[in-house]
Structures are given as structure tokens and as C-alpha cells.
C-alpha positions, 0 to 999 in steps of 0.5 A, a space after each residue: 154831034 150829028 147833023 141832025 142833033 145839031 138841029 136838034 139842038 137848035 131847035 131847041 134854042 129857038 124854042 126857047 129864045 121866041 119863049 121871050 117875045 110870046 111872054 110878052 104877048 101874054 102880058 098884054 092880057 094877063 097879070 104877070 103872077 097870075 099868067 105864070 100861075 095857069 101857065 104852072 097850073 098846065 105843066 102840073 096838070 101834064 107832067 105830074 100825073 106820069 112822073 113821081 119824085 122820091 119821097 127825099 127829094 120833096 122837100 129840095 123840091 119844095 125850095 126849089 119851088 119858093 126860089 122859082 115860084 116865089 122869087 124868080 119868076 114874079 121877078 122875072 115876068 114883072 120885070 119883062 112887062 116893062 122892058 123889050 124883048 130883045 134887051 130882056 133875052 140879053 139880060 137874062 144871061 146874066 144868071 150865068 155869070 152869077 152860077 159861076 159865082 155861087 159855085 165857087 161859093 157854095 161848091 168851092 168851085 176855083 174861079 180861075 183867071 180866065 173865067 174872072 175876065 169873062 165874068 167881068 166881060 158879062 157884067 160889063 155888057 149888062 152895064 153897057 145895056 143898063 146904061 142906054 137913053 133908050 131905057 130911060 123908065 124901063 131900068 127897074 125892070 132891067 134891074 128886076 131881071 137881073 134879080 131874077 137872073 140871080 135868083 135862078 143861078 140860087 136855084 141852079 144850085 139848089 138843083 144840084 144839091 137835090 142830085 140825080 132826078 129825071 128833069 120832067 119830074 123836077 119841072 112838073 113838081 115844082 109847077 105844082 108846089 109853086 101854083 099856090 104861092 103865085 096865086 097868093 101872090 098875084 091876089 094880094 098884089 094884083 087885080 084884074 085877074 077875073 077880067 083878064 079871064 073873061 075878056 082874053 083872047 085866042 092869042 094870050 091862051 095860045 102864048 100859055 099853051 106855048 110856054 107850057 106845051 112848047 117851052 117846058 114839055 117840047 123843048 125839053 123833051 127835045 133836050 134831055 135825050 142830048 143831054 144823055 148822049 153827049 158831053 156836057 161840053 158838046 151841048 152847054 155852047 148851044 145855049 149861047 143862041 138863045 139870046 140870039 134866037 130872042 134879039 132877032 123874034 124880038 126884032 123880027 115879030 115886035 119891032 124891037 130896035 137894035 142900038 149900037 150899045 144894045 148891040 156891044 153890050 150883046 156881044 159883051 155878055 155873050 163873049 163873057 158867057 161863053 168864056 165861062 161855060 167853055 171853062 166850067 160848064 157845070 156851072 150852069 144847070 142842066 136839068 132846069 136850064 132856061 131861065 123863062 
């Protein structure tokens, strides 16, 4: 790659890896379904008006968006109200791991030795992670977002299967079909929804600007037309940085500490993610890549 699409690239990553402590600011004004409900709402009301979806593509999508809309990210925001940052970005990694998995399951997908050390590496520095005093009560939202992480690889394969769509279509649709389940979703398990309206400030608004301007449109726009370019070879190892990118905003901008374990269990993950996306990169999801 070109200097500057390496910069591209990293770009990108950072994008996404700051993404980790700006939720975190818009969960302190808004309940977790309802923010990702308006943060939908916004990359509906930007995306879907230029991009169309084939007709046969519909109902995939619709899945898609019960496995996103309904599942991963209440999981994910949820779980991410209770837990640093930092721990959250390393966290996440996980849905690597578990795509690798269900590839091999779904697609018959041979795991391979080496893949099988780097999953059990991944997983381990996860338990590693887990295991820390610090998290104390905040485990079950470690545990929400492996549950998240999951879900995503689910739906890393479900976007496979719906096959060659342009990916702003993909994430615009999904938007819209998945705003009213998370809005049912947030009325019968939330409160506070009006209040949190009438009394947010320029910085919740500004963090869902972020997540859906910046995270879903600018990033990805940035990120596509190097998917286009290069081998997936070539850009797959640049989305080892963003738990990089979301450990240091993470301690940088929240003050998030960094423990040895945190540290192990890091380098852990990472070493095992990139194991597995060095032997099968197609494992992870090129069109709906970042898991926030």
C-alpha cells in the first residue's frame, strides 16, 4: 500500500477505536437502546434516500438487522455502560475468533492448526482480561459483550451469504429496519427516554453525530475504496489497531487504567486475531466490519 492509503487506513482505525470512549460519553445522557435507536434514525435519514438494495436482497437484510438491531447492539451498548472503554475495545476482539468458528461450521471452512493456536490465544487473553479484581461487578458486562461479539460474527456470516451488495446500502438498510425494533426495545425495557431528550446536552448530540456521521459514513467511505483496491491480505491487518487506537483514547480522554493483566490479556487477543486473520482473512466481514 501507498503511504498515503496506509494513512488512510489508519485513519480509519482510529475512527473507529475513539468510536469506543464517544458511546461512552453518549451513555452518560442517553439509554443505551434508545441512543442506538437516533444514532439509526440519522444513518437512515442519510444513507437510505441514495442507496437502493435489490429486491432479493431484502429479506437477508432484514435478518441481518434482528441480529444487529435486536441482539448485538442492546448487547453491545448495554454491556459498554458498565464497563471501561479500554477493556471494552480489547473485548470486542473477540468476534473474530468466534467468525473463525462459525465459518468453519457454516462454510466448511477447514480450521487449520495454527488458526486453532490463535483462537485458543484469543480466548485465553479474554479469560485473562475476565479474570482481573478490578472488574469486580462489572463482569456481566464483559460477559454482554462477548455475547455481543458473537452475535456479530452471526452476523458476519449472514452477510456473506446476502453476497455482493454496495456496503452503504447494506448499513443504511439495516438502519432502517432495525430503528423499530430498538425503539420497542428501549419503551418496554427502558424509561427516561423523554428526559434524556429534553435535558441532553451538545456533547450526547454531538457523540451520535460522531457514531453515525463519522463511524458508519466517513469511515466507511474512507474504507471501502481500499477495500476495492487492495487484497484483502493488505487491509484485513490494519483492524489489529483498533483495539490499539481504543486502549489509548480510552486512557488518554477517560482516564481508563492499564494493569498488567489488562495489558497480557491485550496482547493476547491481539497476537491470537492476528494469527487468524493472517491465515484466513475472509473470516472477518469486509462490508460491516466494525463491531460498534
Amino acid at each position: 500500500m501507498s503511504v498515503p492509503h496506509i494513512l488512510q487506513a489508519l485513519l480509519v482505525m482510529a475512527l473507529w477505536g475513539l468510536n469506543f470512549v464517544v458511546a461512552k460519553w453518549a451513555l452518560h445522557e442517553f439509554p443505551p437502546l434508545f441512543l442506538m435507536f437516533l444514532r439509526f434514525a440519522l444513518v437512515a435519514a442519510l444513507i437510505v434516500p441514495f442507496f437502493r438494495i435489490p429486491r432479493d436482497k431484502l429479506a437477508k437484510v432484514a435478518l441481518l438487522s434482528v441480529t444487529l438491531g435486536t441482539v448485538h447492539f442492546p448487547l453491545m451498548f448495554t454491556g459498554l455502560q458498565g464497563i471501561d472503554a479500554a477493556t471494552a475495545s480489547l473485548a470486542v476482539q473477540a468476534q473474530v475468533p468466534f467468525s473463525s468458528l462459525l465459518a468453519a461450521l457454516v462454510f466448511k471452512d477447514k480450521l487449520g492448526w495454527r488458526r486453532g493456536i490463535g483462537m485458543a490465544a484469543a480466548f485465553a487473553g479474554v479469560a485473562v482480561i475476565a479474570g482481573e479484581p478490578r472488574l469486580g461487578n462489572a463482569l456481566p458486562s464483559l460477559l454482554m459483550l462477548l455475547a455481543a461479539s458473537l452475535a456479530f460474527a452471526v452476523a458476519s456470516v449472514q452477510m456473506k451469504l446476502i453476497g455482493a451488495v454496495n456496503g452503504f446500502a447494506v448499513n443504511g438498510w439495516m438502519a432502517l429496519m432495525a430503528m423499530p425494533q430498538l425503539l420497542l426495545l428501549s419503551l418496554l425495557l427502558e424509561h427516561g427516554q423523554i428526559d434524556a431528550l429534553v435535558h441532553s446536552t451538545w456533547v450526547g448530540w454531538a457523540s451520535i453525530a460522531y457514531m453515525a456521521v463519522g463511524v458508519t459514513i466517513a469511515a466507511y467511505g474512507l474504507w471501502y475504496p481500499l477495500l476495492n483496491r487492495y487484497d484483502v491480505n493488505q487491509t484485513m491487518p490494519y483492524l489489529l489497531t483498533v483495539p490499539v487506537f481504543g486502549v489509548a483514547c480510552g486512557v488518554a480522554l477517560m482516564g481508563d487504567p492499564v494493569t498488567l493483566s489488562l495489558a497480557i490479556g491485550g496482547l493476547l487477543t491481539i497476537g491470537g486475531v492476528a494469527v487468524i486473520v493472517k491465515r484466513r482473512p475472509r473470516t472477518v466481514s469486509e462490508t460491516v466490519t466494525n463491531p460498534t
